[in-house]
Backbone as a printed PyTorch tensor [residue, N CA C, xyz], in Angstrom:
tensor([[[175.8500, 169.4360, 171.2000],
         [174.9400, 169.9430, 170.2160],
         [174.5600, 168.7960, 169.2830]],

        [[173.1750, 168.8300, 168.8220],
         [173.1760, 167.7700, 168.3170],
         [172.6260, 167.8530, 166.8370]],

        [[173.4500, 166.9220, 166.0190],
         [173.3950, 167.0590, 164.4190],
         [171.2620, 167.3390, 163.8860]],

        [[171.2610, 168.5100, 163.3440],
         [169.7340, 168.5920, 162.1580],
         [170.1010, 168.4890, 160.8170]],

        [[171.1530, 168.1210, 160.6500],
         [171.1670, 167.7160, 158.9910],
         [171.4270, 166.4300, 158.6600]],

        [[170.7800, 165.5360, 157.9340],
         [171.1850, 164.2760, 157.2290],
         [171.9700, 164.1180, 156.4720]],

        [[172.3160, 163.1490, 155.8830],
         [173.5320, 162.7530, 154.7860],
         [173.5480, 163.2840, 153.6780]],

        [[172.4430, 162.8140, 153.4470],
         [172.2590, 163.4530, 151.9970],
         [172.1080, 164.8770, 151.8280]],

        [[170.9950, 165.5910, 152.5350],
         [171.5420, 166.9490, 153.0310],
         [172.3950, 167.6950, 153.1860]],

        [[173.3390, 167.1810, 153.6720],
         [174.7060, 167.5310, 154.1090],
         [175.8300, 167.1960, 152.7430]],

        [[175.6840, 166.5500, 151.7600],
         [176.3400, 166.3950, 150.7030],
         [176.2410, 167.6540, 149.8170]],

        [[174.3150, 167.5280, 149.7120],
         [174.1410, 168.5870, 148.8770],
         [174.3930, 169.7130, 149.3430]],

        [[174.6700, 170.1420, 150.1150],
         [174.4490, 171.5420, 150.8390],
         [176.3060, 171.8170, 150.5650]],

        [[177.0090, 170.9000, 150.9300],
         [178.6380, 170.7940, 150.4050],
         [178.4950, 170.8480, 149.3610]],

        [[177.7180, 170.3970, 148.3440],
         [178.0340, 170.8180, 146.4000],
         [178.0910, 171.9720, 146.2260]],

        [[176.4550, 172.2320, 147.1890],
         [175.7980, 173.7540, 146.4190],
         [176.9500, 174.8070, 146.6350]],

        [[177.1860, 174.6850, 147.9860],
         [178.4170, 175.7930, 148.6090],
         [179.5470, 176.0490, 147.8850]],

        [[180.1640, 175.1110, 147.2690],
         [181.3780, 174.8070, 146.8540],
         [180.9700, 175.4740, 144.9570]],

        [[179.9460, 175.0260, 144.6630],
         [179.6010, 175.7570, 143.3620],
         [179.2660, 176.9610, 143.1150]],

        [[178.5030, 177.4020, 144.2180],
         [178.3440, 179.1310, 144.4370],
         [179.9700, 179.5330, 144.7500]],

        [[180.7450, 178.9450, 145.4770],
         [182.0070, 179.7430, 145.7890],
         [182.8740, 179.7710, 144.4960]],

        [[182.9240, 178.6000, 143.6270],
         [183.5970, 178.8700, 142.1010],
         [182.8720, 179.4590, 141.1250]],

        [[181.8420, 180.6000, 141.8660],
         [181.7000, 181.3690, 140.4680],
         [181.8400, 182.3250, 140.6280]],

        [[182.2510, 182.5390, 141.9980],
         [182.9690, 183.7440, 142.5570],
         [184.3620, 183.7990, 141.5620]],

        [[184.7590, 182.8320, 141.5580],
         [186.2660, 182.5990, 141.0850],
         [186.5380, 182.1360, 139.6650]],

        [[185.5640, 181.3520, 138.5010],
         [185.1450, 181.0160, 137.4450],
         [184.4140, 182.0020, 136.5740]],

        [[183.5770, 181.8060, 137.1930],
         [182.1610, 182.2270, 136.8750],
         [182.0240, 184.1570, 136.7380]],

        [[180.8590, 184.5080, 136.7150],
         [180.4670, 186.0220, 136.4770],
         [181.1850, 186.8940, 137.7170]],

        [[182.1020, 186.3280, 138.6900],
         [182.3910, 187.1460, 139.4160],
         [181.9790, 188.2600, 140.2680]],

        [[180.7670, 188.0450, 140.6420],
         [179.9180, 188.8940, 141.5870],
         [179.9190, 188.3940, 143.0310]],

        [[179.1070, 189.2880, 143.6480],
         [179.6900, 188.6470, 144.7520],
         [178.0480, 187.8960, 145.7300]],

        [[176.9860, 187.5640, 144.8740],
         [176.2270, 186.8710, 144.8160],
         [176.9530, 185.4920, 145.3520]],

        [[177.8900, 184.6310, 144.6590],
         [178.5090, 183.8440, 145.2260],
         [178.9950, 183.9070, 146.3580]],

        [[179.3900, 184.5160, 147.2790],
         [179.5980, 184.3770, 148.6510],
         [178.8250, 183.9460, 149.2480]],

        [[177.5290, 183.7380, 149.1540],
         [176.6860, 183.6100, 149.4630],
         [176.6790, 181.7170, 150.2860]],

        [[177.4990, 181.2080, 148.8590],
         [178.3390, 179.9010, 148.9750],
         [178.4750, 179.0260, 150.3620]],

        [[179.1200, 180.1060, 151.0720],
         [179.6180, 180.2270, 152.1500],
         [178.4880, 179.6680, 153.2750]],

        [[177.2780, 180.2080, 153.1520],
         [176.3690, 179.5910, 154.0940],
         [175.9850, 178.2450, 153.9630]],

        [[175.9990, 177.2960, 153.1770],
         [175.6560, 176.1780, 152.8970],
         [176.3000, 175.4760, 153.0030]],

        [[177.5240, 175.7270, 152.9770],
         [179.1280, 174.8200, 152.8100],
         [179.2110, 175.0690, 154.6030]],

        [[178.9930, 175.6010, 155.3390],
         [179.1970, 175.6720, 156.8320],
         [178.2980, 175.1860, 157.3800]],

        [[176.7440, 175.1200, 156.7560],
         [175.8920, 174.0740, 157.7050],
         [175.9260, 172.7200, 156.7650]],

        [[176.2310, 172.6060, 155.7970],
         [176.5010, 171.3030, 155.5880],
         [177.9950, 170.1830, 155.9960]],

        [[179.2300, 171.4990, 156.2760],
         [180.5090, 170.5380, 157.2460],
         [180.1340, 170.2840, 158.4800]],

        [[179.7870, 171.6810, 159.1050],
         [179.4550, 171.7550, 160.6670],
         [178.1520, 170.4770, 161.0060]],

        [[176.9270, 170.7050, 160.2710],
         [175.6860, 169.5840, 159.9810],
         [174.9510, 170.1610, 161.3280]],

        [[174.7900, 171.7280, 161.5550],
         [174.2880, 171.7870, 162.4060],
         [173.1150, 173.0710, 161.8820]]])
């Protein structure tokens, strides 16, 4: 399979994920943040 995400892409997409998932846990506690979850998996995976 072959990588569609770039570097930089792939960084941000690891921030965004990781910041939506601590406001699950910080933050207003809704579950809007799970959402987290999709960005943080195509930005490790990079697919």
């Amino acid at each position: 399979m072959r990588l569609n995400v770039g570097g930089a892409d792939r960084v941000i997409r690891i921030i965004v994920g990781i910041v939506l998932l601590a406001l699950v846990v910080v933050g207003p506690q809704t579950w809007w943040g799970l959402l987290g979850i999709i960005p943080l998996a195509t930005g490790l995976v990079g697919y």
